[in-house]
MDAnalysis code that builds the backbone (N, CA, C; Angstrom):
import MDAnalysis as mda
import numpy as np

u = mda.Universe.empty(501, n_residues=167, atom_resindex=np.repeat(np.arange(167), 3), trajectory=True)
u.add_TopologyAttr("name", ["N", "CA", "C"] * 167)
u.add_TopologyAttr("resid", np.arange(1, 168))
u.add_TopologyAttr("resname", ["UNK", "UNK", "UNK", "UNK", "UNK", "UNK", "UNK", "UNK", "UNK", "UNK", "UNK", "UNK", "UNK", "UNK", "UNK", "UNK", "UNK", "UNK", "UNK", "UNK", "UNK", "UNK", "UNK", "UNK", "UNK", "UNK", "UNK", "UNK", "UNK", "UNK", "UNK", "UNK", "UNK", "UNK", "UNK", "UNK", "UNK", "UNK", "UNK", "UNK", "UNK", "UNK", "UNK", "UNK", "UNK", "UNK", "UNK", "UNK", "UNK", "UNK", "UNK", "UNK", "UNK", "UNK", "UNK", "UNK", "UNK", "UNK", "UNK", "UNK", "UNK", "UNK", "UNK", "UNK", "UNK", "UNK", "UNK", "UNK", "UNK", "UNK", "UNK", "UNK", "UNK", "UNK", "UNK", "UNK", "UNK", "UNK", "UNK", "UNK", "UNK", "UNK", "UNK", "UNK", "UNK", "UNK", "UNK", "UNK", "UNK", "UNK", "UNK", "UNK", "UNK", "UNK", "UNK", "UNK", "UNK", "UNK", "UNK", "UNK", "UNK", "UNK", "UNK", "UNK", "UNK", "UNK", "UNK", "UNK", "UNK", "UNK", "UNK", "UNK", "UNK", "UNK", "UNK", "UNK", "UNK", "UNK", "UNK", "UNK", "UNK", "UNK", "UNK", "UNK", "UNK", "UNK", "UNK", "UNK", "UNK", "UNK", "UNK", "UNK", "UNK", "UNK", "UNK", "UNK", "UNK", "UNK", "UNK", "UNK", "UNK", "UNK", "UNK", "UNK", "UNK", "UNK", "UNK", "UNK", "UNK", "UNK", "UNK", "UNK", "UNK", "UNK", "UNK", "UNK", "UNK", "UNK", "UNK", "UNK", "UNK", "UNK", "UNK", "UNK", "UNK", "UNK", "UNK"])
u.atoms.positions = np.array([
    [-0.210, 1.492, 11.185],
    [-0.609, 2.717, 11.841],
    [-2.022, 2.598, 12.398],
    [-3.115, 1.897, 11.634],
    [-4.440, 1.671, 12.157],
    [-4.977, 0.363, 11.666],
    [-5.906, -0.040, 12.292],
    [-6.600, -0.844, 11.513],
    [-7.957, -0.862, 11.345],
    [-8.479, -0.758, 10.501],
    [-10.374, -0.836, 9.904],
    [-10.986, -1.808, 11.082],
    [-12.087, -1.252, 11.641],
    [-12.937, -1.997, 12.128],
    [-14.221, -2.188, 11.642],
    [-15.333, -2.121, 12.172],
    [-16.944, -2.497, 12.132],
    [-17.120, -1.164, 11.252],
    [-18.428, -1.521, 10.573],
    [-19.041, -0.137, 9.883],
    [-19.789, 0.425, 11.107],
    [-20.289, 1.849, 10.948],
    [-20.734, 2.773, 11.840],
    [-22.257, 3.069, 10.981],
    [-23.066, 2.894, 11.121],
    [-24.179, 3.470, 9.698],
    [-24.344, 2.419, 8.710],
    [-24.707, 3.316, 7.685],
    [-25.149, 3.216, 6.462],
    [-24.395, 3.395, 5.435],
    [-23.881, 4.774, 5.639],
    [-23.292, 5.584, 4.154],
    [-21.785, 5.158, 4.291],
    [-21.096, 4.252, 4.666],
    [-19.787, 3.996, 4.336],
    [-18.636, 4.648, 5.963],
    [-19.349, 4.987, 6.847],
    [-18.395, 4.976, 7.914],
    [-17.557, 4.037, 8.457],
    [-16.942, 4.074, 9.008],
    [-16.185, 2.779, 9.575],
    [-15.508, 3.338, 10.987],
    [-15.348, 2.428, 11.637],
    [-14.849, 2.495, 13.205],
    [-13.313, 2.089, 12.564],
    [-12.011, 2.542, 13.132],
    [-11.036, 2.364, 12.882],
    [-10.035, 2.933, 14.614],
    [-8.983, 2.036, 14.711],
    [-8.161, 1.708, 15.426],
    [-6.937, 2.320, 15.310],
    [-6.439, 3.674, 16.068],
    [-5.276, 4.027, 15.444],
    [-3.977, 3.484, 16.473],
    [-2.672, 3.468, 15.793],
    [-1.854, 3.046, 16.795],
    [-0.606, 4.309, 16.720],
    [-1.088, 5.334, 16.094],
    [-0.172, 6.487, 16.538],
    [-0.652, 7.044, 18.510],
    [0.732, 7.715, 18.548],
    [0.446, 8.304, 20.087],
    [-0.835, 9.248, 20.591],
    [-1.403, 10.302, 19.529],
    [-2.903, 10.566, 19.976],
    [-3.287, 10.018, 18.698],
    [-4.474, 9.738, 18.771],
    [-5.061, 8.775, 17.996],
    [-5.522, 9.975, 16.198],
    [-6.068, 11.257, 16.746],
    [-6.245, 12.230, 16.043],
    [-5.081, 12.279, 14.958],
    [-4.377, 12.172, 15.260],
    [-2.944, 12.388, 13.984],
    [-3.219, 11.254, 13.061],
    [-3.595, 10.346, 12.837],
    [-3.640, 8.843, 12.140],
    [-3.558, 9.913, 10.597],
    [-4.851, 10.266, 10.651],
    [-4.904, 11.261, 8.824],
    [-3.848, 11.607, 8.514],
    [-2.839, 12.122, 9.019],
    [-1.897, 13.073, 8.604],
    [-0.530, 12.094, 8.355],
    [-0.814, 10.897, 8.547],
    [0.404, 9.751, 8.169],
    [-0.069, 9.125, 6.852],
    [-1.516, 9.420, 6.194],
    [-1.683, 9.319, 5.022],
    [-1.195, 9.231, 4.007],
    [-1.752, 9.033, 2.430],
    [-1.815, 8.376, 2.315],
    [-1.532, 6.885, 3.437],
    [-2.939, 5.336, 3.257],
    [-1.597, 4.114, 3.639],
    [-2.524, 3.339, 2.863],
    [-1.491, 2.058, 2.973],
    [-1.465, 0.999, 2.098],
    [-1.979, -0.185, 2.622],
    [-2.761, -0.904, 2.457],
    [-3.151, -1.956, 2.696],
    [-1.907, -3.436, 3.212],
    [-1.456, -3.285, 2.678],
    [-0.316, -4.079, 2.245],
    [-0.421, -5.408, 0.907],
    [-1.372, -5.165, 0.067],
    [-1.569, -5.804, -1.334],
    [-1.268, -4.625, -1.883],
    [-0.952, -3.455, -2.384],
    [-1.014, -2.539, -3.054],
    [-2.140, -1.378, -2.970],
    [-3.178, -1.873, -2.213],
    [-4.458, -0.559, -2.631],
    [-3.744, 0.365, -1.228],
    [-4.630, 1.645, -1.788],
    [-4.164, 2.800, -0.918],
    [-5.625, 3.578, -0.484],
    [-5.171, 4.077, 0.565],
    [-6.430, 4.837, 1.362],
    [-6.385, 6.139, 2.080],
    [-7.253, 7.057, 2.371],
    [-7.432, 7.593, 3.092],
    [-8.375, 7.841, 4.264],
    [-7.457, 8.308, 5.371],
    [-8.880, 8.396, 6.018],
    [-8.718, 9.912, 6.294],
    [-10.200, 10.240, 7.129],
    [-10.330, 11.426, 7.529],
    [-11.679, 11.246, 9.088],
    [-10.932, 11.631, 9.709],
    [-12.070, 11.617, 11.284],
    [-13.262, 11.959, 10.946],
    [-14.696, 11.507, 11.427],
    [-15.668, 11.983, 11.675],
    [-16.299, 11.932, 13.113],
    [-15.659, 11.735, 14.088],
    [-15.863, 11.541, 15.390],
    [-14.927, 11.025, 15.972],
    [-15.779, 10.686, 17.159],
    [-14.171, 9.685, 17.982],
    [-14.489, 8.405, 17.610],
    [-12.766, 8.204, 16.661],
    [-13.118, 7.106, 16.256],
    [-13.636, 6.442, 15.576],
    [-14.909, 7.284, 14.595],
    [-15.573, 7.194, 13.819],
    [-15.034, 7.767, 12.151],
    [-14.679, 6.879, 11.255],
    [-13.781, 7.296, 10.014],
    [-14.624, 7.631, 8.827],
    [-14.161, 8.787, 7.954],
    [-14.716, 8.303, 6.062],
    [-13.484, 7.960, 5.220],
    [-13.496, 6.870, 4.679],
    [-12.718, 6.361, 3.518],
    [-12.882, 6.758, 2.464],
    [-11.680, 6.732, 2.103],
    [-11.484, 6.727, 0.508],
    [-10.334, 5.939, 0.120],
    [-10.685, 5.044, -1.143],
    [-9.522, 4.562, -1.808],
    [-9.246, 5.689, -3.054],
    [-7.861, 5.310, -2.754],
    [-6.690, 5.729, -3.940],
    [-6.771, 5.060, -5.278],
    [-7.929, 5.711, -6.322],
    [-7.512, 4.913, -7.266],
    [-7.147, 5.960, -9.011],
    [-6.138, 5.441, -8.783],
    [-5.399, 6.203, -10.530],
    [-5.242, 7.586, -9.539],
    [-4.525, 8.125, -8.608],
    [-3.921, 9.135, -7.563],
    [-5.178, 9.786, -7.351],
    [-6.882, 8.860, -7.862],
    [-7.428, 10.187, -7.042],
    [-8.613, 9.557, -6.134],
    [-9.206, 10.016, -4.961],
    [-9.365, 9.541, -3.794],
    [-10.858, 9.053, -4.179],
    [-11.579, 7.935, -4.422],
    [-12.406, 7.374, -4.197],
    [-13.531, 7.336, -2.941],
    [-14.260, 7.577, -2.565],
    [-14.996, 7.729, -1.391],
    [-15.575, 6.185, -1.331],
    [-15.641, 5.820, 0.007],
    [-16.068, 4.402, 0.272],
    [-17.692, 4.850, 0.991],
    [-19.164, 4.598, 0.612],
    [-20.143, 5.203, 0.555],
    [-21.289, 4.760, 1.573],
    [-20.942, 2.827, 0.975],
    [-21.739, 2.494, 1.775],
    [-21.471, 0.871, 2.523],
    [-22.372, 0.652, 3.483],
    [-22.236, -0.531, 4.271],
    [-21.567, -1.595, 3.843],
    [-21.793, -2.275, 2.957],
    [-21.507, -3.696, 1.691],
    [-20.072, -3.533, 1.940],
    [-19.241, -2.520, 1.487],
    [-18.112, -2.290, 0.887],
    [-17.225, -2.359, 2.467],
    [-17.561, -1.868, 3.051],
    [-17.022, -1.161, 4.754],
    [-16.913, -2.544, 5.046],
    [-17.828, -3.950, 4.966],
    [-18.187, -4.367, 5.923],
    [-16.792, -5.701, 4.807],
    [-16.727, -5.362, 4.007],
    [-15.657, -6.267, 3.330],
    [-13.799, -5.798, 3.829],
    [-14.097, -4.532, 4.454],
    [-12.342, -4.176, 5.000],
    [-12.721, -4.320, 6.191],
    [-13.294, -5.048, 7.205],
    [-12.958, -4.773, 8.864],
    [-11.855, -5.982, 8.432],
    [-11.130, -5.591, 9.814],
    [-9.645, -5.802, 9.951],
    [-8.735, -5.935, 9.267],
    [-8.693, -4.846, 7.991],
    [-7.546, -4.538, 7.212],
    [-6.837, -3.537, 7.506],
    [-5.522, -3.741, 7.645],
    [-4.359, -2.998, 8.400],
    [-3.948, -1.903, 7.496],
    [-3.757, -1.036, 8.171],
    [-3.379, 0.717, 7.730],
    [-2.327, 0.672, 7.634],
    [-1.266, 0.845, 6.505],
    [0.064, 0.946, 6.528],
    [1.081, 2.299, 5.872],
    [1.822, 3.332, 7.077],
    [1.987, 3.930, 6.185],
    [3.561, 4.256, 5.759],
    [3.733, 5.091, 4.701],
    [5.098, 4.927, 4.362],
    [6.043, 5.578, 5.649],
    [7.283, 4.367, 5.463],
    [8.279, 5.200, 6.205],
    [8.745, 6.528, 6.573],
    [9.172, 6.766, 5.336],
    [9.274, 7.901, 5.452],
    [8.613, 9.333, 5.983],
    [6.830, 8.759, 6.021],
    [6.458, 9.770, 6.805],
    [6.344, 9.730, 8.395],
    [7.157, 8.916, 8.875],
    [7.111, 8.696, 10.473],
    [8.336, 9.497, 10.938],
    [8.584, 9.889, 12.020],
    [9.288, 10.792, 12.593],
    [10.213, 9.933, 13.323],
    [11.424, 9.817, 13.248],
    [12.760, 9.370, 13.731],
    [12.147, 8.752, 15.216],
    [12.583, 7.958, 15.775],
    [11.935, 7.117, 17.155],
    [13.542, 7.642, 18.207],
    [12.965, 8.180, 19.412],
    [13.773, 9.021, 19.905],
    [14.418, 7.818, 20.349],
    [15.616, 8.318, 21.296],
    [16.811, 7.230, 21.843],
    [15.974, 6.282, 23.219],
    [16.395, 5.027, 22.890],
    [15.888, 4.198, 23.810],
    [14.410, 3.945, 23.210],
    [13.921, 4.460, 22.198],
    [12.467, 4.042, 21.312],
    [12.744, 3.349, 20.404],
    [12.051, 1.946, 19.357],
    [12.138, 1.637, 18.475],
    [11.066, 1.127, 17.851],
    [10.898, 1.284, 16.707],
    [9.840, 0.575, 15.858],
    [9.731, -0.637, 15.580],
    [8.864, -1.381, 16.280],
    [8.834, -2.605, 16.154],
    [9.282, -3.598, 15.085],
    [9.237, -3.112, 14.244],
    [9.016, -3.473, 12.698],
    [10.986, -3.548, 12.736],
    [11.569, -2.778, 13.275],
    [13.381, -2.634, 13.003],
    [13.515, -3.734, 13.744],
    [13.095, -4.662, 14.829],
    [13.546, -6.131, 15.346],
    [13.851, -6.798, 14.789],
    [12.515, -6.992, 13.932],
    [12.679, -8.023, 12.601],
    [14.040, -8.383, 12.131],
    [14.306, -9.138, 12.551],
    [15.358, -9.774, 11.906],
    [17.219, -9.863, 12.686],
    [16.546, -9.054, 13.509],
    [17.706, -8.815, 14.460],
    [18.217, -10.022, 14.977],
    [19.623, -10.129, 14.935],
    [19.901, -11.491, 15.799],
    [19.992, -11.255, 17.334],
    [19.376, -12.513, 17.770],
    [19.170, -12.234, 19.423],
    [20.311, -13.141, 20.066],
    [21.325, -12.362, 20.890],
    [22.276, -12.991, 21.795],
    [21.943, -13.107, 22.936],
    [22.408, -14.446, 23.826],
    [22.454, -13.599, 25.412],
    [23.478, -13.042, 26.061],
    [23.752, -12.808, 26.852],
    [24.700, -12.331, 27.661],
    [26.146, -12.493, 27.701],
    [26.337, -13.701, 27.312],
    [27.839, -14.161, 27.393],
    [28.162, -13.872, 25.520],
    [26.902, -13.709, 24.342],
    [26.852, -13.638, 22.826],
    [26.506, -14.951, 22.615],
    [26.434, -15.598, 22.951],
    [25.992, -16.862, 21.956],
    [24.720, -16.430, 21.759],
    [25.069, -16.957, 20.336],
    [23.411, -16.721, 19.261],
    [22.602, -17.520, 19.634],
    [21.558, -16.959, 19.862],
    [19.572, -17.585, 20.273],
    [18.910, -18.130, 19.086],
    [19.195, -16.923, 18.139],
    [18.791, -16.861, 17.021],
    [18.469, -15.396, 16.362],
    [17.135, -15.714, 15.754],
    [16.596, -14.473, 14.882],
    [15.341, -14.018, 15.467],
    [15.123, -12.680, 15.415],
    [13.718, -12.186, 15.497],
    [12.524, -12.412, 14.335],
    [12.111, -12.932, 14.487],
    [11.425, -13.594, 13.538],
    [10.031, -12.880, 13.336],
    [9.385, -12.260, 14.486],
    [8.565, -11.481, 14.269],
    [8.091, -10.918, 15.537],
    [7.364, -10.266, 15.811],
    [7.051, -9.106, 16.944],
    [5.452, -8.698, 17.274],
    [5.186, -9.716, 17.892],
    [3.704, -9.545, 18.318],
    [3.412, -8.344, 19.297],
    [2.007, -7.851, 18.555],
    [1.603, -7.073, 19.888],
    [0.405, -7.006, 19.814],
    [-0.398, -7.966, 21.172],
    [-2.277, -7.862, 21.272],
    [-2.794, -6.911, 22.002],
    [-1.847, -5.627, 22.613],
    [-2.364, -4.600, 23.632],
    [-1.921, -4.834, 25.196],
    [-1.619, -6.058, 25.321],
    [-0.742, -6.214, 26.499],
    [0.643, -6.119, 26.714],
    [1.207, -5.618, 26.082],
    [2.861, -5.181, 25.301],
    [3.533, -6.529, 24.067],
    [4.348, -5.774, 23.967],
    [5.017, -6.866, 22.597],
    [5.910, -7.612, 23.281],
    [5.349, -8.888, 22.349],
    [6.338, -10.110, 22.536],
    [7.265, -10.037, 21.008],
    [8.542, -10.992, 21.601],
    [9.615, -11.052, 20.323],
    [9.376, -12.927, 20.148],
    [9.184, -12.647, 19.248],
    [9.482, -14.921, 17.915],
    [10.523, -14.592, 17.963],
    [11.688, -15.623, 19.035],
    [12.719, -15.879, 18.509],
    [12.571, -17.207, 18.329],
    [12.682, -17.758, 17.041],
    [13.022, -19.486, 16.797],
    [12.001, -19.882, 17.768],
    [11.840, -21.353, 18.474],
    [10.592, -21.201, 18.899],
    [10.144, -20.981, 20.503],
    [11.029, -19.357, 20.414],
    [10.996, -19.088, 21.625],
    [9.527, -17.648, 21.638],
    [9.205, -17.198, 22.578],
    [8.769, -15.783, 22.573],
    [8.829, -15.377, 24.007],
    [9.280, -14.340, 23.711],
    [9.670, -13.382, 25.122],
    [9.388, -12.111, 24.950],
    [8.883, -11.556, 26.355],
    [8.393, -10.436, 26.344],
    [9.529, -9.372, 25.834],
    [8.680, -8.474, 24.899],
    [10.248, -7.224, 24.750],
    [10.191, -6.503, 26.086],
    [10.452, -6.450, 27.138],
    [10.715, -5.696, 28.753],
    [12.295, -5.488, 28.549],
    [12.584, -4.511, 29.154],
    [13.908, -4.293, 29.326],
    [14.870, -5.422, 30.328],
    [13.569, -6.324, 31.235],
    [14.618, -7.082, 32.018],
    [14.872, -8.547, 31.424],
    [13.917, -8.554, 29.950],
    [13.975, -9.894, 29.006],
    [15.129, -9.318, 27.774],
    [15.044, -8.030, 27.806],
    [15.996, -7.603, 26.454],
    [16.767, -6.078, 26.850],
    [17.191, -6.662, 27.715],
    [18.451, -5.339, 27.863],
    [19.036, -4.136, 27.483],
    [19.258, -4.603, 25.962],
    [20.004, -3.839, 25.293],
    [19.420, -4.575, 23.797],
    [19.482, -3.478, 22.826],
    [18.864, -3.507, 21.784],
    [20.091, -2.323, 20.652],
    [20.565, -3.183, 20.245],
    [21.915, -2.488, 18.831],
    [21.436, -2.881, 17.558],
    [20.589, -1.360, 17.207],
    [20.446, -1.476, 15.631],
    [21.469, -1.938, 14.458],
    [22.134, -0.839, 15.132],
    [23.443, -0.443, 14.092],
    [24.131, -1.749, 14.022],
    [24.450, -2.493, 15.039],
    [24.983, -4.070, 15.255],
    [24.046, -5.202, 14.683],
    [23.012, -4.887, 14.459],
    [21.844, -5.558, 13.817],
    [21.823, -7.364, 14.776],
    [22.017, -6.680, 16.550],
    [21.386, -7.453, 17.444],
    [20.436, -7.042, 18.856],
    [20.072, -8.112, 19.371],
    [20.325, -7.676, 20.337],
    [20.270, -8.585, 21.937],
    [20.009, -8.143, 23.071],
    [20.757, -9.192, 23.689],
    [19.324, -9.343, 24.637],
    [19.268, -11.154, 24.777],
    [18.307, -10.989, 25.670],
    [18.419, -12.008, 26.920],
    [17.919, -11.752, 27.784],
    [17.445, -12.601, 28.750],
    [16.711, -13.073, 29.527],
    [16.182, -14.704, 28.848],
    [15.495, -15.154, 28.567],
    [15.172, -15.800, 30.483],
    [13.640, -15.176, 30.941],
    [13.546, -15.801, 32.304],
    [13.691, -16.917, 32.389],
    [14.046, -17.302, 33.925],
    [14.340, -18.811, 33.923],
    [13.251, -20.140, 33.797],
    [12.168, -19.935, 33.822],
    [11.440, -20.476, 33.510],
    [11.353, -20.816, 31.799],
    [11.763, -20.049, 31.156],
    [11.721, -20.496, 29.595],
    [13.132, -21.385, 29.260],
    [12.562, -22.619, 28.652],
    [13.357, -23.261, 28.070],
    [15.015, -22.906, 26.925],
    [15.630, -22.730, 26.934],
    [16.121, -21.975, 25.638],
    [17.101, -23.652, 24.829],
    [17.013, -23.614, 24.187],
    [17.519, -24.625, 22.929],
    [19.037, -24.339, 23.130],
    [19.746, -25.021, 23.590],
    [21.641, -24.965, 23.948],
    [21.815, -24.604, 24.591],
    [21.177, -23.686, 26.005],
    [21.624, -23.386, 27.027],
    [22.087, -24.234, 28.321],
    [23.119, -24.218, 28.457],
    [23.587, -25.322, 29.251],
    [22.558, -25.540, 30.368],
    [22.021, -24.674, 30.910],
    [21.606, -25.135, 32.139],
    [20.151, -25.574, 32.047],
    [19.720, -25.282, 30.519],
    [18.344, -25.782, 30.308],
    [18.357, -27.376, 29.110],
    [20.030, -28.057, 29.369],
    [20.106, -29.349, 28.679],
    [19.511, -30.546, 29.786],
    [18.926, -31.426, 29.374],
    [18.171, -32.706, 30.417],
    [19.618, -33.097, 30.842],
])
């Protein structure tokens, strides 16, 4: 959902990165998790500008000063499923690829989604040791429920068994 950046100050601020749709909502997907087990909160103090607290024994810890801030930049905000809101039709959460098997067109298997990059220039899909942009004209069609989905791979990318890309 976010990720910790640079400290702001002195007393324990931190610059943080949200990746909800307005950035203001991040608090309210709270509690999140580090992904080792610790838990956090945040709460806005500007744009962009955060106060922490860790979760410890269910009760909220305040993060105070510089030292401490400057030991979480780029630790990832994670929050529970369940508090995210259903991803409307034709939307998906990146995170549901994972693992999806990728066909092309005719079904022969590519492989697996292996993982799902995204640096701010849109997401790419790891298939095996392929990566392709997720665009609708690289991945067509996308079946949860089928737990695939189908892509096609521009012609410039190599693909591993495709007839027309054998020497």
């Amino acid at each position: 959902m976010g990720v910790i950046g640079r400290p702001h100050g002195v007393r324990g601020l931190v610059r943080v990165h949200s990746y909800t749709a307005d950035p203001a909502d991040l608090p309210a997907y709270g509690p999140f998790d580090d992904g080792t087990g610790r838990r956090f909160a945040v709460r806005w103090r500007g744009d962009g500008i955060a106060e922490l607290a860790e979760i410890v024994e269910g009760r909220p810890v305040p993060v105070t000063d510089r030292a401490r801030v400057e030991k979480l930049i780029n630790l990832p905000l994670y929050a529970d499923r369940a508090r995210l809101p259903a991803a409307d039709e034709e939307e998906f959460y990146l995170v549901d690829l994972v693992g999806l098997e990728a066909v092309d067109g005719a079904g022969a298997s590519i492989g697996r989604v292996a993982a799902v990059h995204d640096y701010g220039a849109g997401a790419s899909l790891e298939v095996g040791p392929l990566l392709l942009p997720f665009t609708r004209a690289c991945v067509p069609a996308v079946d949860l429920a089928a737990g695939r989905i189908t892509v096609a791979p521009p012609e410039e990318v190599l693909v591993p068994g495709r007839a027309e890309d054998a020497p």
